[in-house]
N, C-alpha and C positions, 0 to 999 in steps of 0.2 A: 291136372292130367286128363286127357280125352279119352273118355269111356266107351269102346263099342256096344251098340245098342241092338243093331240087329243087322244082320250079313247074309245075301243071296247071291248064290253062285249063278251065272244067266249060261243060256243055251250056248252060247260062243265061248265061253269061259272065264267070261269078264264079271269082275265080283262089285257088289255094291253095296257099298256099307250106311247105315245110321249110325252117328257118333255123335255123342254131347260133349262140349267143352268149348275151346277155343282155337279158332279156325287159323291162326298166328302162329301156334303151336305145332299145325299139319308139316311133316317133310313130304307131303307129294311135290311130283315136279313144277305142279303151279297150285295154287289160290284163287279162289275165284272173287270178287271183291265188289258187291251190291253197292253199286254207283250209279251216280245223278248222269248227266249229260255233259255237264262241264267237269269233269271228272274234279270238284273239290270235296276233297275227303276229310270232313267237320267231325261226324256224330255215327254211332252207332258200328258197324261192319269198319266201313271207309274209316274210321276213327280209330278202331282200332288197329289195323292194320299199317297207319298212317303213326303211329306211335310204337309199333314193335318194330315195323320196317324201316323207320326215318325218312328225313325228308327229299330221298332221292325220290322215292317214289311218288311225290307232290311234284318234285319240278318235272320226272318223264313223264308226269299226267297234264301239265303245264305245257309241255313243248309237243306232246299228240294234239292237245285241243288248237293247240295253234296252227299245228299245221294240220289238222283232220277236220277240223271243226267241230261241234259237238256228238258226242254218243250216240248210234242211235239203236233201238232194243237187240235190231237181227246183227249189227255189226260192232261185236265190243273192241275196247282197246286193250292194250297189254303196257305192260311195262317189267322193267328187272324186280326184282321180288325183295332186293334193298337189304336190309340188316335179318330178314326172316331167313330159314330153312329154305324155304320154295326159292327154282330157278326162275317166275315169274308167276306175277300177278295178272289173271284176267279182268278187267273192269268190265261188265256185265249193265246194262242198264236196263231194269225190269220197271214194271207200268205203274202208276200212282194207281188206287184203288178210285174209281167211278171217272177214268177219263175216257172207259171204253173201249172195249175189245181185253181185256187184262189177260186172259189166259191166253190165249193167242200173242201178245206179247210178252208174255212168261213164257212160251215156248220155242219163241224167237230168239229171244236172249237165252236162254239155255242152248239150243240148236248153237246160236253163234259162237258160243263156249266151245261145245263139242268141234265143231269145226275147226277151229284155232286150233285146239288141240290137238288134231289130227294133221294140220299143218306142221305145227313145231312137232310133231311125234311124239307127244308125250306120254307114258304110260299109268300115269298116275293124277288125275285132279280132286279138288277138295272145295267145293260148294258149298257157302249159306243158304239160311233160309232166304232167297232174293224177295224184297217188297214186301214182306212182313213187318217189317219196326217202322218207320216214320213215312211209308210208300203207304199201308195200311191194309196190303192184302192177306184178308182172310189165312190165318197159319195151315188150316188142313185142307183149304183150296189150291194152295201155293201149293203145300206139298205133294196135292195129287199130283198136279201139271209138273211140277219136277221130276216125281219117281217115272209117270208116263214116256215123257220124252228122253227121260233116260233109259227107261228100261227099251224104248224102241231102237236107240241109237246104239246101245250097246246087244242088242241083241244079233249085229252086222259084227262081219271082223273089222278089228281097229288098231291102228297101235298106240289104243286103251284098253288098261287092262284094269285098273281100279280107278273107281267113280263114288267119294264119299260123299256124303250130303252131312256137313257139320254144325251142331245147331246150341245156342249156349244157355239160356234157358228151360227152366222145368215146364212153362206153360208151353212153348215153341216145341219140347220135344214130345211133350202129352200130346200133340196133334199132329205131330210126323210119323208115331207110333201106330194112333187111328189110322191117319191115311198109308202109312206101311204093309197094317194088317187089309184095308182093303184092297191093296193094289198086290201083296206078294202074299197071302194064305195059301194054302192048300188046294181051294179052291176056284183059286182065279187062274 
């Protein structure tokens, strides 16, 4: 079961939560889903979500790549959300660790999240740690650049009202909790 962990109400009245568990389990209106470029979903996030949702969600990832071409960080793809709760999966394609420029492409892909989102009108999404498991970025570097570009984007009207950040892991949450308390204390 997914535990909330820590929850901040933002200036516009958009709420953002830290939650541990499993991001499969979320009923927001979409998923967000740390994807390659070819959007094949093997190992990790994509894996799992490619095993709670079945395999519709491989062949609509299968027929965007075909006819999109591949991922690329500012512009993800979507598909139906398959055997899960969520009405759709956002495929997200966040940066390999040392190819350059990573935060800046962590905020791209997150931006392009937000954006889609606000296309299909969604009022609810649920975000991984993006680039942390086999991409290799830094877990409390990640996390700054996600709480950042979230908390800017939500701090606009949207018709986003909640923005989870869902992370499954005790090491992964140990350092969204760090970068939580630096970006949302008292003091910032």
């Amino acid at each position: 079961m997914n535990r909330l962990v820590k929850e901040t109400i933002l200036p516009a009245g958009q709420t953002l939560q830290l939650v541990q568990g499993d991001i499969t389990a979320e009923t927001t209106d979409a998923i967000v889903n740390a994807a390659n470029a070819h959007l094949q979903h093997g190992a990790g996030v994509a894996g799992a979500i490619l095993r709670q949702g079945g395999l519709t969600i491989q062949r609509e990832s299968d027929a965007w790549v075909s006819v999109h071409g591949p991922v690329s960080h500012a512009e993800p793809a979507w598909t139906s959300g398959g055997n899960l709760a969520c009405r759709i999966v956002i495929h997200a394609v966040g940066p390999v660790w040392g190819e350059g420029d990573e935060d800046a492409k962590l905020a791209a892909a997150v931006g392009g999240v937000l954006r889609l989102a606000e296309e299909f009108k969604l009022a609810s999404v649920a975000f991984p740690a993006i680039s942390t498991g086999i991409f290799g970025f830094p877990k409390e570097r990640a996390a700054g650049v996600l709480f950042v570009s979230l908390r800017e984007y939500l701090e606009k009207p949207s018709s986003l009202k909640l923005a989870r950040v869902v992370v499954y892991d005790a090491a992964t949450i140990t350092a969204f909790e760090k970068a939580w308390h630096d970006h949302f204390s008292p003091e910032c």
